[in-house]
N, C-alpha and C positions, 0 to 999 in steps of 0.2 A: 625743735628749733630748726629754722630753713639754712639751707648752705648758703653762703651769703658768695659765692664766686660760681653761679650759676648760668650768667649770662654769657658769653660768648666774647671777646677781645674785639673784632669788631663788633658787635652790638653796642660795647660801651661806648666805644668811640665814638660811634653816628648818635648816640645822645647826649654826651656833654660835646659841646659845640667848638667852646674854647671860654677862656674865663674872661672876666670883667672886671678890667682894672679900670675901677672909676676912685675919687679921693672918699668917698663916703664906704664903698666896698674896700679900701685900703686901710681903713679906721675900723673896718669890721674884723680884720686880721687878728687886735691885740684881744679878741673875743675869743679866740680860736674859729673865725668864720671865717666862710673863703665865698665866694659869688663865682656861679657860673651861669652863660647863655649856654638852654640845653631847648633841645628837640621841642616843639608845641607838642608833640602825641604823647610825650611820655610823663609817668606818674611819678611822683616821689617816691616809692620803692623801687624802681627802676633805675630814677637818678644816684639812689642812695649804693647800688647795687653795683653801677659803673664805678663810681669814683673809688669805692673801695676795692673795686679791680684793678683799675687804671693806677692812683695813686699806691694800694696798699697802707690804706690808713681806716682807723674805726673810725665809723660817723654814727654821733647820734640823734642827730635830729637835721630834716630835709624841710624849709620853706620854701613854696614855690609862688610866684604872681606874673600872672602876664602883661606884658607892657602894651599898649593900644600905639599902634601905628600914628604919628601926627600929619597932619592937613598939612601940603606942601605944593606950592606952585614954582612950577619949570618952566621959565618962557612963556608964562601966560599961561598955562595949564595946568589944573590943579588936579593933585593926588597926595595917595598916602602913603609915608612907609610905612614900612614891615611889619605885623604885630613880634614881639621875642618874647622868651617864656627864659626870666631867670628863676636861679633857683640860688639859694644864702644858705650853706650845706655846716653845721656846727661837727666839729671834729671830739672825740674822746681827750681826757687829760691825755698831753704827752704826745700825743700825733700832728704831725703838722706837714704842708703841702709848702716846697719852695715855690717860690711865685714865680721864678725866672723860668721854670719847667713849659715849654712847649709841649700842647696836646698836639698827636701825628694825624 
């Protein structure tokens, strides 16, 4: 079995982003799910890897999807935002991440 506290305290940081309190990710809560915007490069055992550094909680299961940038005009000019790469991170019985917690 891997050491699950391998990565480095900055590394975890530069890949969870900060979380995502939207009302559908706040209904994911009573699941034990938490949603966070993390890094585009990085993989779900990476993601999985921070958070149980960062928070100190077991996670066991990491879904990740990327959100596509939408079509946006400014003054007559059009573009796109951002693409973001959330990730819906299911926590172990018993573990749980306070929401009000600021990532640094």
């Amino acid at each position: 079995m891997k050491n699950n506290n391998i990565i480095s305290d900055e590394k975890a940081l530069s890949i969870i982003l900060k979380p995502m309190l939207t009302e559908k990710s706040t209904n994911l809560n009573q699941f034990n799910q938490y949603t966070f915007i993390v890094n585009k490069n990085s993989n779900s055992h990476d993601i999985q890897q921070a958070i149980e550094k960062i928070f100190k909680v077991k996670v066991t299961k990491v879904n990740t999807s990327v959100i596509r940038g939408k079509l946006k005009s400014f003054k007559g000019n059009l573009g796109f935002k951002k693409d973001i790469k959330k990730a819906i991170v299911t926590l172990a019985d018993g573990n749980t991440i306070d929401s009000s917690l600021e990532i640094k």
